[in-house]
Structure formats: structure tokens, C-alpha cells
N, C-alpha and C positions, 0 to 999 in steps of 0.2 A: 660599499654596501654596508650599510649601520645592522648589525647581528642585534638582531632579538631575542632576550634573557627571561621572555615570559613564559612560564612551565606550562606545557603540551595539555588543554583540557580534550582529555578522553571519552566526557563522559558528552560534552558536546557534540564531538563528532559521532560518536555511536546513534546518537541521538539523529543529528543530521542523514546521515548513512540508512539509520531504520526508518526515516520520511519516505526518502528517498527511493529505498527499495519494498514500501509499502505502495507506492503509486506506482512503480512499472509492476507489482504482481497483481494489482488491480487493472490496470491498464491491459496487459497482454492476457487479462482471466478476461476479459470485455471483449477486446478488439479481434485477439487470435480466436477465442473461443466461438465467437459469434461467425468469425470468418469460416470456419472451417466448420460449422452448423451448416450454413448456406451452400461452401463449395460440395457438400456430402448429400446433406436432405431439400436445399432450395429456398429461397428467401421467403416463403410464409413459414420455416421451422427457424431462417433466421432471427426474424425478429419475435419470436416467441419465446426462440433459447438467448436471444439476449437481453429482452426482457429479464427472463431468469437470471441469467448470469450478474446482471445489475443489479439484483436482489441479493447475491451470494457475496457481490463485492460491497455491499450496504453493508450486512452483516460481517464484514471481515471490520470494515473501515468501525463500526459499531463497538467490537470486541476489543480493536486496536486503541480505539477511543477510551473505553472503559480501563484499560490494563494503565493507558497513559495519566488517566485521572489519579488511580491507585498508588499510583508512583508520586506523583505529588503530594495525595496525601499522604502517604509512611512519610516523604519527606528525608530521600535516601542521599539529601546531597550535606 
């Protein structure tokens, strides 16, 4: 097995890692959320809290979006 001598980028995986664990906290603010709207109050409060909640993860993925832009431009690599 030929050893590879290219040094660990860090700043990729962090990067990878913060995708990553931006769509399961969008994913499970959607999926669990919505779920447990309906198992509590009944699928016409379903689909009107996940309506909302679609809205909240809009605005996450928005601000995530905006922060990621920022970062490219200062140009911190």
C-alpha cells in the first residue's frame, strides 16, 4: 500500500463536515418537526407548521449562504 505524503487539508474537511451537518439540521428541523406537528395537533397543523418550518430552514440555508459568501470574499485561505 503506497503511503501518501500530502499534508491533511483541514480547512476542506471542516468545510465538507459544515455541508454536511447543515442539511441533516435542515433535514430533521423539516422532517422531525413537521412529524411531530401532525402526531400532536393533526395534519391540517401538519402542513401549515411545515410550511413554516420550510421557511425557517430557507432562512438558515440563506444566512449559511451569506456567511459562506463572506468567507470567500476576506479570502481567508
Amino acid at each position: 500500500m503506497p503511503k501518501d505524503n500530502r499534508p491533511t487539508d483541514y480547512r476542506a474537511t471542516r468545510r465538507r463536515n459544515d455541508r454536511i451537518l447543515l442539511w441533516l439540521v435542515v433535514g430533521v428541523l423539516i422532517v422531525v418537526g413537521t412529524v411531530l406537528i401532525g402526531a400532536i395537533w393533526g395534519l391540517p397543523a401538519a402542513i401549515t407548521g411545515g410550511l413554516c418550518l420550510g421557511g425557517g430552514a430557507a432562512l438558515i440555508l440563506l444566512l449559511w449562504g451569506l456567511l459562506t459568501l463572506m468567507e470567500k470574499f476576506v479570502g481567508d485561505e
